[in-house]
C-alpha positions as a Markdown table, in Angstrom:
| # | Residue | x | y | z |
|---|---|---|---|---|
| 1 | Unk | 74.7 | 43.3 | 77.6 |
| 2 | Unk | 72.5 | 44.1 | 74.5 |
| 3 | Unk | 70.3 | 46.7 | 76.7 |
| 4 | Unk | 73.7 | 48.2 | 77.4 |
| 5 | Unk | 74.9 | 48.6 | 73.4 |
| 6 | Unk | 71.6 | 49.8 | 72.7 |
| 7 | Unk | 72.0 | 52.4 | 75.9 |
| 8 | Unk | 75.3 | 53.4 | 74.4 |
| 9 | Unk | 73.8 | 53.8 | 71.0 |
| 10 | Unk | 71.1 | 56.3 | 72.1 |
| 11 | Unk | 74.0 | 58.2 | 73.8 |
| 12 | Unk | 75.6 | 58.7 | 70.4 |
| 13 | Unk | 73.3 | 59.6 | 68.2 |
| 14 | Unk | 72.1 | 61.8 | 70.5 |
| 15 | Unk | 75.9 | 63.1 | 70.7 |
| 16 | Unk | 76.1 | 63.6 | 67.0 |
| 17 | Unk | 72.4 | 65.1 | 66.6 |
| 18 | Unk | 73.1 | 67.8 | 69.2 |
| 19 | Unk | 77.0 | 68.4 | 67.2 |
| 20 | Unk | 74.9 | 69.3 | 63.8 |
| 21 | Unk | 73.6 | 73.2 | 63.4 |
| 22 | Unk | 70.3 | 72.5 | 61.8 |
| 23 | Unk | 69.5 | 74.2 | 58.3 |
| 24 | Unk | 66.4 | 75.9 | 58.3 |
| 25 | Unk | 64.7 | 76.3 | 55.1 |
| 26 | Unk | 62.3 | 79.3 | 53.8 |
| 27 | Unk | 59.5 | 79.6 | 50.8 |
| 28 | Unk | 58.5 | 82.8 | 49.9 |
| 29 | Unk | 57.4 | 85.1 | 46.7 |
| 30 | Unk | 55.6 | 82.4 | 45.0 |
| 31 | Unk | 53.8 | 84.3 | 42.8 |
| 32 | Unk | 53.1 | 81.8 | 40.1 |
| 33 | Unk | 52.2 | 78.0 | 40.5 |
| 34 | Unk | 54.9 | 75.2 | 39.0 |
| 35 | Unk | 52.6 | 74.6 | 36.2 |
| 36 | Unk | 55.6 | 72.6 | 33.1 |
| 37 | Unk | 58.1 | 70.8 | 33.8 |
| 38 | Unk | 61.5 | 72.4 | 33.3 |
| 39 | Unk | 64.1 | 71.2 | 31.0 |
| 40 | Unk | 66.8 | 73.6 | 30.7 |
| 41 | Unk | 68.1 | 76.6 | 33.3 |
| 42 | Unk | 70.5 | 79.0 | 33.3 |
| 43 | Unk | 72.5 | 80.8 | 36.1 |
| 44 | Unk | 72.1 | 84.6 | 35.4 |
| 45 | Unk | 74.9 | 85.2 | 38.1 |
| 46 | Unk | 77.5 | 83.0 | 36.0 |
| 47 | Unk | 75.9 | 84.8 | 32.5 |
| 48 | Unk | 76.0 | 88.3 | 34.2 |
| 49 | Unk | 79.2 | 87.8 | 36.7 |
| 50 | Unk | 77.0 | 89.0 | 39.8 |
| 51 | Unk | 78.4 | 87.5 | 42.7 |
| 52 | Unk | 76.2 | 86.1 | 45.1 |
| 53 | Unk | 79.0 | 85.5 | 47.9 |
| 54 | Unk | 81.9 | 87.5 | 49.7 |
| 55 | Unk | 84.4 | 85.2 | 48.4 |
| 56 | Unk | 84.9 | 84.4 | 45.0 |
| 57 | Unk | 85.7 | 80.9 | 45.4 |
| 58 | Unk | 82.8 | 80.1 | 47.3 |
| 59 | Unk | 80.7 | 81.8 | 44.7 |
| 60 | Unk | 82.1 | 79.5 | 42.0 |
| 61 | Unk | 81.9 | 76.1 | 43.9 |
| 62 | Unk | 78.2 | 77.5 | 44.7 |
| 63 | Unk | 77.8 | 78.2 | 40.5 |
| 64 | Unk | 79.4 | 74.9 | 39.9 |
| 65 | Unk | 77.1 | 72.6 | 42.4 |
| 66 | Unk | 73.6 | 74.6 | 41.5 |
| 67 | Unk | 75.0 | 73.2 | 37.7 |
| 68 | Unk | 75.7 | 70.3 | 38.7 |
| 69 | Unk | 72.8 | 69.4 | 41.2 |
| 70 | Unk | 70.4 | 70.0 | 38.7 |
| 71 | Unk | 72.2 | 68.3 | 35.2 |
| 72 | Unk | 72.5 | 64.9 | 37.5 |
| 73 | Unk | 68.3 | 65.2 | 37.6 |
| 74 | Unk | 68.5 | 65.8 | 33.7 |
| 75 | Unk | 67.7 | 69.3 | 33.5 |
| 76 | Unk | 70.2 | 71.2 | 30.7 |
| 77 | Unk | 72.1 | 74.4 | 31.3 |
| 78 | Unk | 71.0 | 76.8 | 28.5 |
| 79 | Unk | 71.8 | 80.2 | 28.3 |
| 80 | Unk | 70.4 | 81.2 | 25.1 |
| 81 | Unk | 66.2 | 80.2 | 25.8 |
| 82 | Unk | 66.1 | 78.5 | 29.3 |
| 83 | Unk | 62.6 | 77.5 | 31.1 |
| 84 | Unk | 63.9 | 78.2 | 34.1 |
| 85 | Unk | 66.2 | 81.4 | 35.5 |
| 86 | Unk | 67.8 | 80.9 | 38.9 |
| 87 | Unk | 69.4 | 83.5 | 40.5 |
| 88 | Unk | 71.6 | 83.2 | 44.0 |
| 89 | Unk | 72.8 | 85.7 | 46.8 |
| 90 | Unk | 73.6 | 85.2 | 50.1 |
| 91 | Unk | 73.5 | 87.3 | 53.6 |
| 92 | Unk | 76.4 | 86.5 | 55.8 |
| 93 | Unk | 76.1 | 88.3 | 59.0 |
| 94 | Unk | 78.6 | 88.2 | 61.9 |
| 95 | Unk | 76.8 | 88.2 | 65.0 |
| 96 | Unk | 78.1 | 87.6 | 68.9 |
| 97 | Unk | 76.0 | 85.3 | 71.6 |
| 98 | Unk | 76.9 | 84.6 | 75.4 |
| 99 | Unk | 77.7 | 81.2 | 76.3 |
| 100 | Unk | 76.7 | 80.9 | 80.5 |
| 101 | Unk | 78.8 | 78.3 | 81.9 |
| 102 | Unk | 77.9 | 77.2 | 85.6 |
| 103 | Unk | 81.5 | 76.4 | 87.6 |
| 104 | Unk | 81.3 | 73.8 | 90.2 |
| 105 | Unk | 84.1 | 74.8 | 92.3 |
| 106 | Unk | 83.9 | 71.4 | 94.1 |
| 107 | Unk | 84.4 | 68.1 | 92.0 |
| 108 | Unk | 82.2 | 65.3 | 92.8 |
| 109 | Unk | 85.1 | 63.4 | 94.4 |
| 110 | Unk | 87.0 | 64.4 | 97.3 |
| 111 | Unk | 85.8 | 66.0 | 100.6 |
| 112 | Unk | 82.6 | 67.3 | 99.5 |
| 113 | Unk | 81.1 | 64.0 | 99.1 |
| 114 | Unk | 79.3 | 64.2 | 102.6 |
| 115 | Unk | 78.5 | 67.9 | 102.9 |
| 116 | Unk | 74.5 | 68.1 | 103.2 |
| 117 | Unk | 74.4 | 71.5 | 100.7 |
| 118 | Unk | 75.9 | 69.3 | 98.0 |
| 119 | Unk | 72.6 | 68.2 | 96.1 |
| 120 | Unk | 71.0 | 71.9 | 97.1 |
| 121 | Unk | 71.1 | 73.7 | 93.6 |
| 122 | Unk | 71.1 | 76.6 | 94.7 |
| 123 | Unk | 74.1 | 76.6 | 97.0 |
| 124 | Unk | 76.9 | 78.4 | 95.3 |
| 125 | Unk | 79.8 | 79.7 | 97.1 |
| 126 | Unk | 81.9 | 81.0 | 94.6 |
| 127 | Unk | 79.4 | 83.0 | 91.9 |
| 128 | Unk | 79.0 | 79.9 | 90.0 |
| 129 | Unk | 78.8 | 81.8 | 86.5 |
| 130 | Unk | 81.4 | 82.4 | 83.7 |
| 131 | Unk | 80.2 | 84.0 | 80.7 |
| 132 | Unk | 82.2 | 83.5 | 77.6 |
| 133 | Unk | 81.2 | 85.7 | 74.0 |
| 134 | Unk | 81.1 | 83.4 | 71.1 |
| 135 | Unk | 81.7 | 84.8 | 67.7 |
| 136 | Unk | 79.3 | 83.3 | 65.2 |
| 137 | Unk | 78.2 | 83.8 | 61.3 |
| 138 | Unk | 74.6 | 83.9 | 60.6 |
| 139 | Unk | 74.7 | 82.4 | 57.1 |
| 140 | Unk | 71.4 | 82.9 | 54.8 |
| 141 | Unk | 71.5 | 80.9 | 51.1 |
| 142 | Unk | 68.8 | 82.4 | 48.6 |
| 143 | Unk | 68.1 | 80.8 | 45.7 |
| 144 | Unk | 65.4 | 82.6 | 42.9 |
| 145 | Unk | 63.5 | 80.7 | 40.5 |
| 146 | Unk | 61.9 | 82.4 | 38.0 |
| 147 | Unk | 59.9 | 81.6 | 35.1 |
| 148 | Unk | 61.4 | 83.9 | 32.1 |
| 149 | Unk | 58.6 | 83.3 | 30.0 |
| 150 | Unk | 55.8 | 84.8 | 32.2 |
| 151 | Unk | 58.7 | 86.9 | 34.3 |
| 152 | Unk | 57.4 | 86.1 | 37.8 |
| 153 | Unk | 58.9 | 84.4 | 40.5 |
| 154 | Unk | 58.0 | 80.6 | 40.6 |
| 155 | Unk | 59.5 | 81.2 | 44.2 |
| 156 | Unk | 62.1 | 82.3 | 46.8 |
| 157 | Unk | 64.3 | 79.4 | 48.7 |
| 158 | Unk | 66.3 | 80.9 | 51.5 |
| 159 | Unk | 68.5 | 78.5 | 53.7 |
| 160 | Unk | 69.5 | 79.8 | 57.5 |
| 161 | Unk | 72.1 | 78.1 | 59.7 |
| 162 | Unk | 74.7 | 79.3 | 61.8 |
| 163 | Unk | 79.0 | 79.0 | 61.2 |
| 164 | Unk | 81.0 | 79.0 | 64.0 |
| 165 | Unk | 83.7 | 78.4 | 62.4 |
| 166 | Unk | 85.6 | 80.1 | 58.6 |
| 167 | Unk | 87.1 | 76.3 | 58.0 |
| 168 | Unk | 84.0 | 74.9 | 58.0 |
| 169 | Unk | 81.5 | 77.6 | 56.1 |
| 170 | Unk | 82.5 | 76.1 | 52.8 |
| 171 | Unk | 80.9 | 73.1 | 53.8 |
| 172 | Unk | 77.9 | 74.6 | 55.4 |
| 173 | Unk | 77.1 | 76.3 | 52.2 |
| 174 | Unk | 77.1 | 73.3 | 50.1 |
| 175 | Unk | 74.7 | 71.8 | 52.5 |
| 176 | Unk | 72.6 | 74.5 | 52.9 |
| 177 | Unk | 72.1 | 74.5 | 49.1 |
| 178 | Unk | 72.0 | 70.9 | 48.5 |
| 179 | Unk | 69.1 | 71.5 | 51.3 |
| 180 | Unk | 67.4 | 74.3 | 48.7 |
| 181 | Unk | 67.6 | 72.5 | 45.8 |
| 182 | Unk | 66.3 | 69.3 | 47.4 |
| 183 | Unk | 63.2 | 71.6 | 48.3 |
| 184 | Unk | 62.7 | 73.0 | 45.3 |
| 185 | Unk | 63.3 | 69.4 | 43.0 |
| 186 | Unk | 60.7 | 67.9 | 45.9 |
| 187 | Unk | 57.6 | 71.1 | 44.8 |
| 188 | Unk | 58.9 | 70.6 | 40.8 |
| 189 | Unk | 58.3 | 67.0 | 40.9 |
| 190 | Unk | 55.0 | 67.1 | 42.9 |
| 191 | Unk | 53.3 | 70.7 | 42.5 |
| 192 | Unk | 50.3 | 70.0 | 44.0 |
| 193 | Unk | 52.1 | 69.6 | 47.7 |
């Protein structure tokens, strides 16, 4: 029985792993190295009111966790002389793919069972092809820290997935940037990686 729970529990994960878009994560225009640690930040979008999003209340829960993300590690929102200046923008391109199903047009039950072509995969009656178009967004999250005091980019943190649904891209974004800022605390904490 326990090889059998353990069976099941492979099957699972492996359900739940394959259900999850993975969030791909970028570093680019590093043209300085982290060299201080940085204290205070500010958010030239919220100074400047440049959105970085389609929607305006995406771009305010993005404004809102970037603030809050970063005050929970003890760094201070300051907009009159910050050591650090992010700005955010995003790229939100609707894209289309083909989904290829293969259609079995005999179930494994029922008077096929015996037929000698059954196991040959490359018997198909009937066409054995349906292709569906799937409507999916291909969302990019950039996030640009820059050191005011030198005025270079520290660097450039873009996150990729994919929505395939509007309900859920609220909560892709918010992953996707918990994602960036996780990489970027990650090469603040430890600069030498």
């Amino acid at each position: 029985m326990p090889r059998f729970a353990q069976w099941i529990s492979i099957c699972l994960v492996w359900i739940l792993s394959c259900g999850c878009s993975a969030i791909d994560i970028f570093k680019e225009n590093a043209e300085i190295p982290i060299s201080k640690p940085y204290r205070s930040f500010v958010i030239i979008n919220q100074e400047v009111g440049i959105r970085g999003f389609s929607d305006a209340s995406l771009d305010e829960m993005v404004q809102q966790e970037i603030k809050t993300k970063l005050e929970l590690v003890g760094l201070v929102y300051d907009s009159k002389k910050p050591d650090l200046v992010i700005r955010y923008r995003s790229n939100e391109d609707l894209r289309q793919r083909d989904v290829v199903q293969n259609i079995n047009p005999y179930p494994f039950w029922g008077y096929r069972v015996y037929d000698p072509w059954f196991f040959n995969r490359f018997y198909n009656p009937m066409g054995g092809r349906r292709v569906n178009t799937e409507n999916y967004e291909l969302l990019q999250v950039i996030l640009d820290f820059i050191d005011p005091s030198k005025d270079k980019f520290l660097m450039t943190l873009t996150g990729v997935t994919e929505v395939t649904s509007p309900k859920y891209k609220s909560k892709k974004v918010s992953k996707t940037l918990d994602k960036v800022l996780e990489k970027f605390l990650n090469e603040t904490q430890n600069p030498t990686l």
